[in-house]
N, C-alpha and C positions, 0 to 999 in steps of 0.2 A: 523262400528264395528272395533275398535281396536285391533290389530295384537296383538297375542301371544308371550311373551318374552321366549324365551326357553334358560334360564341360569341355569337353573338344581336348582333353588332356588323354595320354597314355596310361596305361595303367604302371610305366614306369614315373613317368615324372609326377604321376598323382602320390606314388609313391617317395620320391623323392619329396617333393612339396610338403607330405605328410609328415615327415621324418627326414628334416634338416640336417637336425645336431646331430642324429644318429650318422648321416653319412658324411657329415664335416669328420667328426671324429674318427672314422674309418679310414678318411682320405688321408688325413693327418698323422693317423697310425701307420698308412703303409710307405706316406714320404720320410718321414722321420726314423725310416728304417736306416741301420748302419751303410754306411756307402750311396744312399740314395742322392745324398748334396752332390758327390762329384758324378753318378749318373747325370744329372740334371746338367752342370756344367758341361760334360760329355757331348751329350745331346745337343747343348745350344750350341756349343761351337760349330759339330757336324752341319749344324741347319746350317746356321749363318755361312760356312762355307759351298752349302749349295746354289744354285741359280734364283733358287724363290727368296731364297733368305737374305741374297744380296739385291736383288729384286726390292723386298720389304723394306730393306733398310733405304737404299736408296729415296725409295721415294714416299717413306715416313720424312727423309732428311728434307725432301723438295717440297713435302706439303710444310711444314714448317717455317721454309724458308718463305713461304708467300707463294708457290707458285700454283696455278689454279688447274684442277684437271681436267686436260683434254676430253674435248666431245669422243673422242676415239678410245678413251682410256689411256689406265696407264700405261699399260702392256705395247702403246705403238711408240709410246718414247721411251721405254725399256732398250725394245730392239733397236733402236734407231740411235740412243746413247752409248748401249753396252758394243754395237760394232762400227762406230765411229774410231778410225785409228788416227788419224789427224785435226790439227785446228783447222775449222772453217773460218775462221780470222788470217793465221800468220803461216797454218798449214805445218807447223811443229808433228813429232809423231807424240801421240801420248806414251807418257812412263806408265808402265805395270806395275811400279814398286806401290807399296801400301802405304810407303812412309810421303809424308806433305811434298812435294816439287814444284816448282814454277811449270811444268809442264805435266800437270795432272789433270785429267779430264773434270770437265766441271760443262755443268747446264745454265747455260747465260738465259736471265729471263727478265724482261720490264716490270721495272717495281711496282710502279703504279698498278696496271693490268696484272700483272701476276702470269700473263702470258708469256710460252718460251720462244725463247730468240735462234738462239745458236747453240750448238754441244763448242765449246772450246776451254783451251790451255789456262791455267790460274793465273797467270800474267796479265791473257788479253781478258781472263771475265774483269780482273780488277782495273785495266782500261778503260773499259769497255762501259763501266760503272760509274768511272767519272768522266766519261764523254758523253755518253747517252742520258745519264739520267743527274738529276740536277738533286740538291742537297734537299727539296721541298719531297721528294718520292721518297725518301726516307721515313719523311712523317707519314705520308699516305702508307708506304709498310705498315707501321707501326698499328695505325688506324686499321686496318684491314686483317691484321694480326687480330689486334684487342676486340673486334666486331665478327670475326667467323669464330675466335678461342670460346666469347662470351656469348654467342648466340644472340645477337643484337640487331 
């Protein structure tokens, strides 16, 4: 009887770990099936047109931008972006269209800090950006970008 290997692994992923290339090639066999590219396509679009997937996207785009996340998570400035119908600046209603407007919802946040301000209209964030914050929080972005991207 063969001794038991006790590495805290399952007997599938000891399997899989054991034989890689066997299941890369498997995998790769059955996405390179005829039709499987526009499943794939299929698929992402469905996501992305769901709540999580505009959820994700969202606030992939807000971590990017520098903005730092809430002790409460992302999920309470979710709700609190996705049912904002007006500017909290000039009180405009936000547009639903997809396409760019001066009246498209956007998350105003200090550069510097990375902290969020206000949910408002594309107008007042660009305002908003050269009233509050000065040409030098640019570089502090920038800095704060290149020191959480590179782990510094």
């Amino acid at each position: 009887m063969p001794a038991k290997i006790n590495d805290g692994l399952t007997n599938d992923q000891r399997f899989r770990l054991n034989s890689a290339d066997k299941v890369k090639r498997a995998h790769d066999k059955y996405m390179n099936k005829p039709g499987m590219e526009e499943k794939r396509v299929q698929w992402g679009k469905a996501w992305r047109a769901t709540d999580k997937g505009i959820f994700t996207r969202n606030r992939n785009h807000w971590v990017a931008a520098g903005i730092k996340e809430p002790n409460e998570g992302w999920e309470t400035y979710w709700e609190t972006f996705k049912n904002k119908k007006n500017c909290e600046t000039c009180g405009v209603t936000f547009s639903t269209d997809k396409k760019w407007t001066s009246n498209q919802k956007c998350l105003d946040h200090h550069h510097s800090s990375g902290h969020i301000r206000l949910v408002v209209c594309r107008k007042c964030n660009g305002s908003c950006v050269k009233t509050w914050d000065s040409k030098m929080n640019y570089v502090l972005l920038d800095l704060h970008r290149y020191f959480r991207l590179n782990d510094v």
